[in-house]
N, C-alpha and C positions, 0 to 999 in steps of 0.2 A: 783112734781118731784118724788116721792116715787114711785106712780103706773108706769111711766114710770123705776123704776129701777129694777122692777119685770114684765111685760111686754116683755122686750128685751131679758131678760135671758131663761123666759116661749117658746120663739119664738122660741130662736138658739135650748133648748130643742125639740121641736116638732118638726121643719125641720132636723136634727140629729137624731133623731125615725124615720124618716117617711123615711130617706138614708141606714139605716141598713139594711135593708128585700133585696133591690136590688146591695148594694155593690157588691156581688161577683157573679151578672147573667151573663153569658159570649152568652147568646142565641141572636142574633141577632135581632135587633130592627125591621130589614126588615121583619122577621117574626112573625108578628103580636100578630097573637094567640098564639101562644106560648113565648113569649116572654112575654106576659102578664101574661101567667101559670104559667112562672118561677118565678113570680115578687109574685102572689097569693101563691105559694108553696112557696116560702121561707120567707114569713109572717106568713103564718096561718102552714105550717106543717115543719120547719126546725127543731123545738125542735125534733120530733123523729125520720125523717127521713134525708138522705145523699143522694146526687147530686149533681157531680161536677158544671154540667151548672145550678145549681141554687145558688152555691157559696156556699150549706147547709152541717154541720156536724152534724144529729143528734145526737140522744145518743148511738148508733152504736159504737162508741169507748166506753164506758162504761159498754157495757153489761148490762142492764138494763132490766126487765123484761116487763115494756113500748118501748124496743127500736121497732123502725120499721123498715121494709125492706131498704137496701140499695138500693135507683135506680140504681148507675152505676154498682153494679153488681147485677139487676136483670133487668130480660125485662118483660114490662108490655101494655098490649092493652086497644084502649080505652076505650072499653067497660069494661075491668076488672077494670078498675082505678072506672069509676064511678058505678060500683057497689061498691068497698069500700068506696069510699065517701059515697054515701048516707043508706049505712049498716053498718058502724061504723069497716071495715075492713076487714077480713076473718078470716075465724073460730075462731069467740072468743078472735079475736085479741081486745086490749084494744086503738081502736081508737075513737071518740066523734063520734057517729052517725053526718050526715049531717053539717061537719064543713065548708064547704062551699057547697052553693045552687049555682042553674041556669046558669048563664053565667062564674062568677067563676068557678065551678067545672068543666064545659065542659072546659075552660080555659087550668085548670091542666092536663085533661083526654087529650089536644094535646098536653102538654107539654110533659108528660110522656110519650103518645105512643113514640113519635118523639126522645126522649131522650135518656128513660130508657134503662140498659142494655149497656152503652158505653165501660163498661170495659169489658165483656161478649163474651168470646172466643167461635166461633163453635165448637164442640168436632168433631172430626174424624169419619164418617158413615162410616158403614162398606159397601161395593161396593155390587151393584144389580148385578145380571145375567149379563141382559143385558150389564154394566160395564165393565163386567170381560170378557164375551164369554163365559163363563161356560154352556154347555149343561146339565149339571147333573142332574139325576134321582133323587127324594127324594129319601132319605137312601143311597147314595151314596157322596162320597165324603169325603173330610175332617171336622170335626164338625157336620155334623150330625147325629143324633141321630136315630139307629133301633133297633127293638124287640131284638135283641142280644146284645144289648151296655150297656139295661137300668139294673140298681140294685134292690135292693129290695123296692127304695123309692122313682122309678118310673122314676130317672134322669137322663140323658146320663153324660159320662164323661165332655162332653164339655158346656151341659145347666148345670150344679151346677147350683143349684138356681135360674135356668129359671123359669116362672110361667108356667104353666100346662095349666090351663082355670079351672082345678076342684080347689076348694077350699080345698079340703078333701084329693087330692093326695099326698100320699107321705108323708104325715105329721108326722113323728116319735116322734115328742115330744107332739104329740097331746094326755092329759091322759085319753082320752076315747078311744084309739086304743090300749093301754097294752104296748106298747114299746116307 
């Protein structure tokens, strides 16, 4: 009688672990792979990461200096997914090299392309020529920038702080140019 009163408890234990990881996947069953990714991401990477469709909060409210990117608002391809899988993250981020291999990790790398980025608003492009009708000559117009606009640190009114392509232009706080 004993071992069966430690048995039934060990059981409800482990079927209860084993429902946590996918309680809050909201990805659709129909979609296989990914649905499977969600299930792999919110077992092996919920502690640092956030996704709504994987039901994950990781330590993203905490500010921690293990936290990892938030997917819903970051977008990510599959290819960059599984370079940080199997490189332990990007630059020097503090993720486990290879925390899941092979099928898993392709797994997540479709969950996340598919996913990531749900909260991730377009920002507003600014409109091509072609867009607008605008025939304009370079140096002409509104906003751009000719030999009579620029100052001494190389940058039109309206680039502030546009890149140049020189790394050296314009650089006034640079202490090997005197100023």
């Amino acid at each position: 009688m004993r071992p069966l009163s430690v048995l039934i408890p060990t059981a409800i234990a482990a079927i209860s672990l084993t429902a946590c990881g996918t309680e809050g996947v909201s990805v659709p069953t129909s979609d296989t792979a990914e649905h499977d990714g969600a299930e792999i991401f919110a077992t092996h990477c919920a502690g640092c990461h956030t996704i709504s469709a994987a039901g994950t909060q990781g330590s993203g409210n905490r500010q921690l200096r293990v936290q990892g990117p938030n997917f819903d608002q970051r977008v990510e391809s599959y290819d960059d997914v599984l370079f940080a899988i199997h490189n332990g993250g990007f630059s020097g981020a503090i993720m486990p090299q290879n925390i899941v291999v092979g099928d898993e990790a392709k797994a997540i790398a479709a969950f996340l392309a598919e996913y990531s980025g749900s909260d991730v608003e377009e920002p507003p492009r600014p409109e091509t020529e072609s867009e607008t009708g605008s025939g304009s000559q370079a140096g002409e117009g509104e906003g751009s920038v000719g030999a009579g606009d620029q100052g001494a640190g190389g940058q039109g009114s309206e680039g502030e702080g546009a890149p140049t392509g020189d790394p050296n232009a314009g650089s006034s706080s640079d202490p090997d140019s005197g100023g």
